[in-house]
Each structure stands twice: as structure tokens, then as C-alpha cells.
FIMARDO-914108 format. One record per residue (C-alpha): residue in three letters; y, x, z. Coordinates in nm, 3 decimals, decimal comma. Each point is the difference from the previous one (the first is absolute). Example, Ala and Ser with C-alpha at 12.3 -4.5 7.8 and 13.67 -1.06 7.14 Angstrom:
! residues 2
resn = ALA	v = -0,450	u = 1,230	w = 0,780
resn = SER	v = 0,344	u = 0,137	w = -0,066
! end
This chain:
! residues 99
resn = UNK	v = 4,848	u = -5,443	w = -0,566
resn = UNK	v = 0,158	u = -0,173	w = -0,304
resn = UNK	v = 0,275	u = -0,205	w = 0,074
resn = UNK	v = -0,188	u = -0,339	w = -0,148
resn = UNK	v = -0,279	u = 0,071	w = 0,225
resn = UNK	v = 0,243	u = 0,016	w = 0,306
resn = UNK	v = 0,122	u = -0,314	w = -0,108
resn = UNK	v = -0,316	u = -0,175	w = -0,041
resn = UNK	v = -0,141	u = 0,157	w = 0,347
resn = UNK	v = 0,284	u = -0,085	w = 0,133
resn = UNK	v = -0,017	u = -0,365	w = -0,060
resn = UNK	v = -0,360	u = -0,031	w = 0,060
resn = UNK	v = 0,055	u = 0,166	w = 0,332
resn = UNK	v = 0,322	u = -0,217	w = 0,086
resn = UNK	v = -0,220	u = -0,316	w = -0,083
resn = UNK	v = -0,315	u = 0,026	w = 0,222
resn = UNK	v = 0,296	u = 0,119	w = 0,250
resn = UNK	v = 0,143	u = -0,350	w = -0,076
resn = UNK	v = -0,391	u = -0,159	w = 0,002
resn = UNK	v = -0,057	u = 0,164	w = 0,332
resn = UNK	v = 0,311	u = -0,139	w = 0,161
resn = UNK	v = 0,029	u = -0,340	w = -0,151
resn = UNK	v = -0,355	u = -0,143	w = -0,079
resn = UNK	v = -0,244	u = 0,157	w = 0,141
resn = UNK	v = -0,041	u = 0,199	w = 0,375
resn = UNK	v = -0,299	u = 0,183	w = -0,155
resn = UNK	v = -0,013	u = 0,350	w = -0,096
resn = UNK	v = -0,102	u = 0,080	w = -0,357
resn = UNK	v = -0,278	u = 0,281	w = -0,022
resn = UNK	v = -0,052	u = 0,007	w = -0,356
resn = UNK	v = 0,230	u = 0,003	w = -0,359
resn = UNK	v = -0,195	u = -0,055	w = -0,297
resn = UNK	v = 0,192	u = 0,062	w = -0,336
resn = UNK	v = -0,112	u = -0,161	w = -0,372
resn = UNK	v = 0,177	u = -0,057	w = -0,277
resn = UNK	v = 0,153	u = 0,296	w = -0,224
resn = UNK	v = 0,223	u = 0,074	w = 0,281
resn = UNK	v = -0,280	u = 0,094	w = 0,208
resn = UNK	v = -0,125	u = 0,310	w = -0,221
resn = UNK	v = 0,364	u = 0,221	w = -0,012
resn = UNK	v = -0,058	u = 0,357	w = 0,013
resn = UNK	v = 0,026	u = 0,017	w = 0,448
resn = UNK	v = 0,110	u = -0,318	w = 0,090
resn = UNK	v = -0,260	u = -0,113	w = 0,182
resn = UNK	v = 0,052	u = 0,308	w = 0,193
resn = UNK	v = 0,368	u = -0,054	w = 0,033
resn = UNK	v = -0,054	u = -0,360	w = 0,144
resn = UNK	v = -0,237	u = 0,133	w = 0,264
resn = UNK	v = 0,239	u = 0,299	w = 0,139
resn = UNK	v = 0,289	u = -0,275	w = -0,045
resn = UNK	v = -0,182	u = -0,274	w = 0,198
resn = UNK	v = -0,233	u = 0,188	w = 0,173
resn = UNK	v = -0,298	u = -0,233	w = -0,087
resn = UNK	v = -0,305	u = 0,049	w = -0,210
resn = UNK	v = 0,044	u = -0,065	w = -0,348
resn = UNK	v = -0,276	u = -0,020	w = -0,255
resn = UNK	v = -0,021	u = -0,110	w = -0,343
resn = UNK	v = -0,105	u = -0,344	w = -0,077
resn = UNK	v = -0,431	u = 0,008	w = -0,067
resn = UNK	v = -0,072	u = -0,323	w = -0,200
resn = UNK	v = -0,331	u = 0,095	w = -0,143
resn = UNK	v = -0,144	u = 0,120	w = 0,297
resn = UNK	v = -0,226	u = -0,227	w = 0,065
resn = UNK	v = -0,061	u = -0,088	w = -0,362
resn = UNK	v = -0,291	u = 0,104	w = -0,215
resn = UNK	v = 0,128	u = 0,134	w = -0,327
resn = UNK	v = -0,229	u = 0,072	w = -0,261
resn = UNK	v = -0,100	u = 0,337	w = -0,096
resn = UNK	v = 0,177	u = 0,055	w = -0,328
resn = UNK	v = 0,309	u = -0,057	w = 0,157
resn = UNK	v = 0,225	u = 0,319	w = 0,068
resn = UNK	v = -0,029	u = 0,010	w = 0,366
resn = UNK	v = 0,264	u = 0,297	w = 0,040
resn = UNK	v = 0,249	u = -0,221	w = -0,223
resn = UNK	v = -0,091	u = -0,300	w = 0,196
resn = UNK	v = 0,092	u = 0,151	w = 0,346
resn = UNK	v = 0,303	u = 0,142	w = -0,148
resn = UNK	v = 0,156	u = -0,330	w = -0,121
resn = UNK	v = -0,110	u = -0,197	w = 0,313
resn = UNK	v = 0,304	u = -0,097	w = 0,171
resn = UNK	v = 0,142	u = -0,151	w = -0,324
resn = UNK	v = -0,309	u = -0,217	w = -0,043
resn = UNK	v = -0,008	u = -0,163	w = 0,338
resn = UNK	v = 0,194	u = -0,319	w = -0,075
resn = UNK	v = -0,245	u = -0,023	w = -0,335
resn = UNK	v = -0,288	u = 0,070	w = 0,197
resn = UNK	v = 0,059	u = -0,212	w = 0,264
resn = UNK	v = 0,046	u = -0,344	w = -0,250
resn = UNK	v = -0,284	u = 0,122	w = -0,201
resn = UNK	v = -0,216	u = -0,115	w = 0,355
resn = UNK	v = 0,127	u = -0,270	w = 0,018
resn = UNK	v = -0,250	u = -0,311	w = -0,027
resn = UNK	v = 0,039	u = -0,357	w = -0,195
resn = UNK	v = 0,008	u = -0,161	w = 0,349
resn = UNK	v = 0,241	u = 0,233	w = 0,155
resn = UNK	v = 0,386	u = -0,210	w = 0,039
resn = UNK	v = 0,279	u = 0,149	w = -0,168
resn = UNK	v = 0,325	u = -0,086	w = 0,162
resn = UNK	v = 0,293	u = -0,192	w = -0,237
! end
């Protein structure tokens, strides 16, 4: 493993260690990754033998019905950097936005 991803899955892993202990009593079954981060070459699979939890990348458009002339191979590909866009491009007039 590269030594920045054995830093970064190292710190992910020391802070659901510290989430487990200090906020919540609950297991966690489940890690999804976005953002740019989430689509290195192996990490997701270094974060899963490092934590030993599922890890899966980040599915924004999922449920989403893209037209057809979009590139559906280049749309799964980029998915976990589009989640944050994604998810404020559903957002409604009447939903509140917190100041």
C-alpha cells in the first residue's frame, strides 16, 4: 500500500474507532466514499481490509433518470465526485437551508 493511503486509512479507521467509543454505542455496517478521494486506484479496498467494513463508492444517480444522450459509462465513473452537486441540485424552493 502507498504510504498516503496508510495514512488516510489510518485516520479514517482511528476516527470511527473514536465515533464508536465516544458518540455513538452503535456498530457501523457500511462506509460509503465520494468525493475524488473516493476513486484512488484500491483504496476503497484498502479501507475495507483496514477497517474490516464494507466500503462502496458513493451512487448519487442511482435513483435518477438521466437522459439518453448522456454518457452513461462516464456518468458512473465520475459519480462519487458529483454527489454533493447532485444532492443540492434536488433540492426544492421550500426546502430550509441552514445559516
Amino acid at each position: 500500500m502507498l504510504r498516503a493511503y496508510e495514512d488516510i486509512v489510518g485516520e479514517v479507521a482511528r476516527s470511527l474507532e473514536y465515533f464508536h467509543g465516544a458518540a455513538v454505542r452503535e456498530e457501523t455496517g457500511k462506509v460509503i466514499l465520494s468525493g475524488g478521494g473516493a476513486l484512488l486506484k484500491d483504496f476503497p479496498r484498502a479501507l475495507a481490509e483496514k477497517t474490516g467494513l464494507v466500503v462502496a463508492l458513493a451512487e448519487p444517480f442511482r435513483n435518477i433518470a438521466l437522459p439518453k444522450r448522456f454518457d452513461r459509462a462516464g456518468t458512473e465513473e465520475m459519480a462519487p465526485i458529483a454527489a454533493v452537486a447532485v444532492g443540492l441540485a434536488l433540492r426544492r424552493p421550500e426546502d430550509k437551508w441552514s445559516r
